[in-house]
C-alpha positions as CSV (number, residue, x, y, z in Angstrom):
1,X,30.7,-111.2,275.3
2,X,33.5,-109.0,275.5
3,X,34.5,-107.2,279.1
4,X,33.5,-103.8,277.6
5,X,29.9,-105.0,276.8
6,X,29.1,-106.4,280.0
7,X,31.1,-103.1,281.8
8,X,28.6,-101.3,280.2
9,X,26.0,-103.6,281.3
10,X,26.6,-104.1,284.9
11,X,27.0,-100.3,285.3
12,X,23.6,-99.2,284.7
13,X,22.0,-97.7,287.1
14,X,19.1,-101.1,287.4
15,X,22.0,-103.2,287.2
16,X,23.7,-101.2,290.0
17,X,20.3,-101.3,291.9
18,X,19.9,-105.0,291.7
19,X,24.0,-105.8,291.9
20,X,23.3,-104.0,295.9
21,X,20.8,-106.9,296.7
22,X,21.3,-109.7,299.7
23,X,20.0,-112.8,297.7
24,X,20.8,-114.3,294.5
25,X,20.2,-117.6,292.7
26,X,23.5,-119.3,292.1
27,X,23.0,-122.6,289.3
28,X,25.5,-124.7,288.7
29,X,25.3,-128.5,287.7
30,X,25.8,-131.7,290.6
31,X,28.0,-134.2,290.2
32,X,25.0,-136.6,289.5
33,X,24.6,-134.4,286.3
34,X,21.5,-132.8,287.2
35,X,21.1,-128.7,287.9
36,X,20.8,-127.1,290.9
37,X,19.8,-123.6,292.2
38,X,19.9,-122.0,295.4
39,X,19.5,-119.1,296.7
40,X,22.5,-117.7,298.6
41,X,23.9,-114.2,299.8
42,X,26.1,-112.5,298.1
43,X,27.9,-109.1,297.3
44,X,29.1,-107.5,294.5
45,X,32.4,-105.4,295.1
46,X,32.4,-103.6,291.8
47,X,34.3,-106.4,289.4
48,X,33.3,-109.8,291.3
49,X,30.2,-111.2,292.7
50,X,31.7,-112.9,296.4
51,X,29.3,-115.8,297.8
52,X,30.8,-117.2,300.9
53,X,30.3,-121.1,302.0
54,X,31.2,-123.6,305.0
55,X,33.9,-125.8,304.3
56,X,31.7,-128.8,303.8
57,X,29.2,-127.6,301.6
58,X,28.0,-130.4,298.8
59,X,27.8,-127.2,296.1
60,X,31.4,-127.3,296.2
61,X,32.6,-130.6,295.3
62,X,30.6,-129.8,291.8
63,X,32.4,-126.5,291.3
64,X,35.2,-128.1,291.6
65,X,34.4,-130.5,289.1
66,X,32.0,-127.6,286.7
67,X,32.8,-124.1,287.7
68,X,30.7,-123.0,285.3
69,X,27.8,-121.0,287.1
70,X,25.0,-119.1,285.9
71,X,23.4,-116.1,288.5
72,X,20.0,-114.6,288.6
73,X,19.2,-111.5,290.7
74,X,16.1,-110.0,290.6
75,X,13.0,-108.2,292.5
76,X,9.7,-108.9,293.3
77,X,7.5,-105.9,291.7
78,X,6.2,-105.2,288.4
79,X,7.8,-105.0,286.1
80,X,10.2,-107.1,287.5
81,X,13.6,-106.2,287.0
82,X,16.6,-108.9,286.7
83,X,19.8,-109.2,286.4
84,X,21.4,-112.5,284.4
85,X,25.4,-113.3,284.6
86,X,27.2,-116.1,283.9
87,X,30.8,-116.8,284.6
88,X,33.2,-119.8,286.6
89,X,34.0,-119.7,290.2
90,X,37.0,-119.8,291.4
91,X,36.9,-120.9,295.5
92,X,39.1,-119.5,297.9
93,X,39.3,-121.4,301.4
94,X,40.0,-119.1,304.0
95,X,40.8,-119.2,307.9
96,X,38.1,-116.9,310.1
97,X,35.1,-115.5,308.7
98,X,35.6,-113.5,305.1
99,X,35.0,-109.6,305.7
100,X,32.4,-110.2,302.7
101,X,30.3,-112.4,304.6
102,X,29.7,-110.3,307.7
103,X,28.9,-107.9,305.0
104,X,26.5,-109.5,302.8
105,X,24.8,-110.6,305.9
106,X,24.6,-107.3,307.1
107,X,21.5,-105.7,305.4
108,X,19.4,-108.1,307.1
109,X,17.5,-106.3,310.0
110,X,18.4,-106.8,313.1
111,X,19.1,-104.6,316.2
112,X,22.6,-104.1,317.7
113,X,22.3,-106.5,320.0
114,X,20.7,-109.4,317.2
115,X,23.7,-108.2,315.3
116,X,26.3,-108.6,318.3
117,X,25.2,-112.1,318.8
118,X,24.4,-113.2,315.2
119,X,28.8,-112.6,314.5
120,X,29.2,-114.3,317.9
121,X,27.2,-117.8,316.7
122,X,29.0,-117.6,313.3
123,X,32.5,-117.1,314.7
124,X,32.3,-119.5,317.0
125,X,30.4,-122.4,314.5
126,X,33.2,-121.2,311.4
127,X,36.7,-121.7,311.3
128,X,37.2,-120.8,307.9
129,X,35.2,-120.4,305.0
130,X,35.7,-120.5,301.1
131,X,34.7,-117.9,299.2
132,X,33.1,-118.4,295.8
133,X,34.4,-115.6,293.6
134,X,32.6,-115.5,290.1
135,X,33.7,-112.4,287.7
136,X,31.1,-112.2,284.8
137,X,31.7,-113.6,281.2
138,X,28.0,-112.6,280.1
139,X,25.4,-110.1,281.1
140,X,22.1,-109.2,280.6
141,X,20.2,-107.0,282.3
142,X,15.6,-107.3,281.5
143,X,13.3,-104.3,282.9
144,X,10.4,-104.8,281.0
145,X,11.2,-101.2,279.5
146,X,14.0,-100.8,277.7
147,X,15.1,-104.4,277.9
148,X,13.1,-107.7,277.4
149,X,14.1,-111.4,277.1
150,X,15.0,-112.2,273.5
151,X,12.4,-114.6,272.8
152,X,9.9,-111.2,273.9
153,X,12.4,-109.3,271.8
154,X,11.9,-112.1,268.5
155,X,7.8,-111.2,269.0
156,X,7.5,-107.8,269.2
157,X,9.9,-107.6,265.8
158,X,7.2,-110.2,264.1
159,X,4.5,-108.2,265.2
160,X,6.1,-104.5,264.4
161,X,6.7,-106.7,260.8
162,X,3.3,-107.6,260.3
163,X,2.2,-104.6,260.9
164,X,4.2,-102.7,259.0
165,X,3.3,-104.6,256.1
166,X,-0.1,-104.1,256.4
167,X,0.1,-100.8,256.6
């Protein structure tokens, strides 16, 4: 896909609505070969989805081996509305806690004081973090509207053929 395409994607105002979300579904594949994917926080800061990660985490010995990744975002209602990116992530070990992670953790609700001693526990259990940073090489964005899966999409062409040649 070319940047422009999925610009134009990722900018619609669904994609915007599900891009402001607390969870997504990050796959990638082990390093026994097999897929995995987990659900993880993340936040999108207008060109980058930022997934942040302890230092130790097993997911990142197979990025470092496959960063290829593939992220679903998406909602519970219907229709449901999701949001499909793929793209490689590129890991960035930082000292502290990454300003994104406080962030992405901050829609959760919680009072004050939860909040107080929620960054208190992670700041003292985290000396550093890596941050997964994954910038989209493919979008697609299905809301049961204007936009279905393609194999939905293959159907309803057959059918609108058939019918049409009936007719």
């Amino acid at each position: 896909m070319r940047p422009n395409e999925i610009a134009e994607i990722l900018d619609r105002p669904v994609s915007r609505e599900l891009l402001a979300r607390d969870i997504t579904r990050l796959a990638y594949v082990a390093t026994d070969g097999t897929p995995r994917s987990i659900p993880i926080a993340f936040t999108w800061n207008g060109s980058e989805i930022v997934l942040c990660t302890t230092k130790n985490a097993p997911k990142l010995r197979s990025l470092r081996v496959n960063p290829m990744v593939a992220l679903a975002i998406d909602t519970e209602v219907h229709p449901p509305r999701i949001l499909l990116l793929r793209g490689r992530a590129e890991l960035d070990e930082v000292d502290g806690i990454p300003e994104e992670y406080l962030r992405m953790n901050g829609t959760y609700e919680m009072t004050p004081e939860q909040r107080v001693e929620w960054e208190v526990e992670v700041r003292s259990l985290y000396d550093g973090m890596v941050r997964i940073v994954i910038t989209p090489t493919w979008a697609k964005l299905i809301d049961f509207e204007t936009t279905l899966p393609s194999a939905v999409e293959e159907l309803v062409r057959r059918r609108d053929e058939r019918r049409s040649g009936s007719a």
